[in-house]
C-alpha positions as CSV (number, residue, x, y, z in Angstrom):
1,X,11.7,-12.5,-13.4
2,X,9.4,-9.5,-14.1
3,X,9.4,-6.7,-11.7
4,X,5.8,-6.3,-9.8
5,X,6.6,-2.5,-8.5
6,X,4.0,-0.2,-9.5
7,X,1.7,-3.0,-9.5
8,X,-1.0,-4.0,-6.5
9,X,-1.2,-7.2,-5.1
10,X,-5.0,-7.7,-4.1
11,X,-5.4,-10.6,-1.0
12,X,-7.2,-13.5,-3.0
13,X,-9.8,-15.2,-0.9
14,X,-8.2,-18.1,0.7
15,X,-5.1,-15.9,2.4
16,X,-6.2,-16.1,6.0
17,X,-2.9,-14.0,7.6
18,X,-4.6,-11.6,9.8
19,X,-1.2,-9.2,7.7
20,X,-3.0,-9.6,4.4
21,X,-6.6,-10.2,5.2
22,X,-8.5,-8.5,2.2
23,X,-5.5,-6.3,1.5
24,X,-3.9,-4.3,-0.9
25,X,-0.3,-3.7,-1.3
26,X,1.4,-1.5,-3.3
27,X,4.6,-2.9,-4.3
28,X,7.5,-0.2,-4.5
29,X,10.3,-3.1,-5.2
30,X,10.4,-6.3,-6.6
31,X,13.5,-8.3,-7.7
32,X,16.3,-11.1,-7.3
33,X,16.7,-10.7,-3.3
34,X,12.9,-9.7,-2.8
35,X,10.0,-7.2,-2.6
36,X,8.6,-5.0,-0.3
37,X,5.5,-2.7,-0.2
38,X,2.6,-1.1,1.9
39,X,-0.7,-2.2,2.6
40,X,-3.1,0.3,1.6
41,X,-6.2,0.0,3.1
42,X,-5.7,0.1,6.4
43,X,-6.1,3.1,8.4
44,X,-5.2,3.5,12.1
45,X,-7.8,5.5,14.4
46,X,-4.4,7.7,15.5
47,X,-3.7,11.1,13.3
48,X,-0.5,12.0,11.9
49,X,-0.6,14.9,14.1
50,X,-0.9,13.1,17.1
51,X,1.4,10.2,16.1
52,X,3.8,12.3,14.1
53,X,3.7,15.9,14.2
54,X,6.5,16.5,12.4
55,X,5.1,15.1,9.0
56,X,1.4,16.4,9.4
57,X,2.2,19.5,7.8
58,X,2.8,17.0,4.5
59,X,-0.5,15.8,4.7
60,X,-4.2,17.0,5.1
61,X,-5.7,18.0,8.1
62,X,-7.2,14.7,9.9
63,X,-5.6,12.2,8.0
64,X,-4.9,9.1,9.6
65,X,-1.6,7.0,10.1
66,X,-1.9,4.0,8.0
67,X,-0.5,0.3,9.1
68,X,1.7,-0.5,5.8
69,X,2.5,-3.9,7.0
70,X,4.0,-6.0,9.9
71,X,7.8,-5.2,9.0
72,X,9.3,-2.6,11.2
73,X,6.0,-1.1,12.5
74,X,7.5,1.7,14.3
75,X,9.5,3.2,10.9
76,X,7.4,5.5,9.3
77,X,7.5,6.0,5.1
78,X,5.6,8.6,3.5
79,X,4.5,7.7,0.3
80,X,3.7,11.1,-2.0
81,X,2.4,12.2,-5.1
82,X,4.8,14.4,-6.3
83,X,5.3,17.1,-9.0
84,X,8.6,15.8,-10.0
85,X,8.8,11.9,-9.4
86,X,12.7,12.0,-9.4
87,X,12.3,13.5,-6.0
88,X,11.2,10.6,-4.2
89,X,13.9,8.3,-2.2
90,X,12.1,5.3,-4.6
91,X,9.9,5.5,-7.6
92,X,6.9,3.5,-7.6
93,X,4.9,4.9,-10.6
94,X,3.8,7.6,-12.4
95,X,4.1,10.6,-10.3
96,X,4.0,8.5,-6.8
97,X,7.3,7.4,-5.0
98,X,8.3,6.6,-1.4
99,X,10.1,9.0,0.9
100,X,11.8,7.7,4.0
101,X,13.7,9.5,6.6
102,X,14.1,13.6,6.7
103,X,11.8,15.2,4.2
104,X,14.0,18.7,2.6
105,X,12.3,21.6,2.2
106,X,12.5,21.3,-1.7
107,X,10.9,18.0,-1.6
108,X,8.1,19.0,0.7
109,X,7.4,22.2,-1.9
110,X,6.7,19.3,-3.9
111,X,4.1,17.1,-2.9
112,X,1.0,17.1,-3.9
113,X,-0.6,14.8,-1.7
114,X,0.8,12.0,1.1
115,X,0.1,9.3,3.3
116,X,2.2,8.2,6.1
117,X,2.6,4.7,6.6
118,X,4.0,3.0,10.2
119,X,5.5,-0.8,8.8
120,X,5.8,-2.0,5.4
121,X,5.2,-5.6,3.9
122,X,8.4,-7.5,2.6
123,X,9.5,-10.5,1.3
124,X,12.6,-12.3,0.6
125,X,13.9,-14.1,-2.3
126,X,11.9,-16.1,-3.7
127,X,8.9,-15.9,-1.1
128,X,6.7,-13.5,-3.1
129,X,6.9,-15.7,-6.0
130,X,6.1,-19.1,-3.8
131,X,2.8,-16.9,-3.1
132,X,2.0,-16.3,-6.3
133,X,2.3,-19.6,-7.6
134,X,-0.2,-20.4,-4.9
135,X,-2.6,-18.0,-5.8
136,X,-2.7,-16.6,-2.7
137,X,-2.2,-12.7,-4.7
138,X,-3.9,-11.7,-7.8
139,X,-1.6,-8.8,-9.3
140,X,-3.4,-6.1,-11.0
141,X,-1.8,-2.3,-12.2
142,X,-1.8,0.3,-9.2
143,X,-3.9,4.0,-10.0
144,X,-3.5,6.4,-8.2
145,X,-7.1,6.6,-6.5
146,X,-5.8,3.2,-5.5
147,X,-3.3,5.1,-3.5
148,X,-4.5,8.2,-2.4
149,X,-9.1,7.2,-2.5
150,X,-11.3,8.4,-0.1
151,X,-12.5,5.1,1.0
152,X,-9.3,3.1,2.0
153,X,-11.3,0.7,3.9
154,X,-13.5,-0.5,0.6
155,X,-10.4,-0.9,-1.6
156,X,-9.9,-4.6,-1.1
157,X,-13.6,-4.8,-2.6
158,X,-13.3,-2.1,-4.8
159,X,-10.3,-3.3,-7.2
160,X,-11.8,-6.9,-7.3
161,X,-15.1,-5.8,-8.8
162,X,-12.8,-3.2,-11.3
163,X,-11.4,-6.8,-12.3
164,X,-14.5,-8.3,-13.4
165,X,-17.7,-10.5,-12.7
166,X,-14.9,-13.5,-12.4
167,X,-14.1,-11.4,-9.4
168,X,-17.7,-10.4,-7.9
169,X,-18.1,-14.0,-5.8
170,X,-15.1,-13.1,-4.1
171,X,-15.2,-9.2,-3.4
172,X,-18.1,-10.4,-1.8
173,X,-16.9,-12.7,1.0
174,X,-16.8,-11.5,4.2
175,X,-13.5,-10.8,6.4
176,X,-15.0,-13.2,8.9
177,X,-16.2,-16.4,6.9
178,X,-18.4,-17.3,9.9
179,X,-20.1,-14.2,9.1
180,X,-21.4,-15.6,5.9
């Protein structure tokens, strides 16, 4: 089996979980006994200030909680750019990694940018693959504007139309078929 982290998995037009809706999740673990990510496009209306003071000063001014998935929603993960990516509790890629728990002083010195994410996605053995294999994820590599963009909301659309005019039908449905 390959191993998927560092790659996105991009919500394919026919997965209808209200979870996965037009998302896209960043997968920081894949093998034998499972996977488990964050959804990144989907911003809360609550700050980390007001939600969680003690990691806004890891983050910009303003910046929104994000809903990472519906696995433990009240855990919070920071996922970081950092200068050195050994620092972070789990690699993802390139310079990006998760930190859970107590952030040390050293590692704070360190990040670049964050966002703070309440949940996570997971799977377990075998599941993630079963979804594949039904096409309900198309797997594409993770950049970092995929991770850290201005427009979090338009990423589902975004990474589809990066993927092609095979893709273009479908970064064009709506969330809401019954809108169409």
């Amino acid at each position: 089996m390959h191993s998927l982290r560092g790659r996105i998995l991009i919500s394919s037009g026919g997965l209808f979980d209200p979870n996965f809706r037009h998302t896209v999740v960043l997968i920081g673990e894949h093998g034998a006994e499972g996977a488990l990510g964050v959804v990144l496009n989907r911003p809360s209306k609550i700050g980390v200030q007001q939600a969680l003071p003690s990691l806004a000063p890891l983050v910009d001014p303003g910046t929104p909680v994000y809903r990472g998935g519906p696995v433990q929603p009240g855990s919070a993960i920071l996922l970081a750019d950092l200068l050195d990516p050994t620092l972070a509790d789990l690699h993802v890629f390139g310079s990006i990694g998760f930190l859970t728990g107590d952030v040390p002083s050293e590692v704070e010195h360190a990040i670049r940018r964050a966002r703070v994410y309440l949940g996570y996605a997971g799977w377990g053995a075998g599941q993630l693959e079963s979804e594949l294999a039904e096409g309900s994820w198309i797997v594409d590599p993770a950049h970092p504007d995929d991770v850290f963009g201005d427009d979090a909301p338009s990423l589902w659309q975004r990474v589809l139309l990066r993927k092609g005019p095979d893709y273009a039908f479908m970064a064009s449905m709506p969330f809401d078929l019954r809108m169409n």
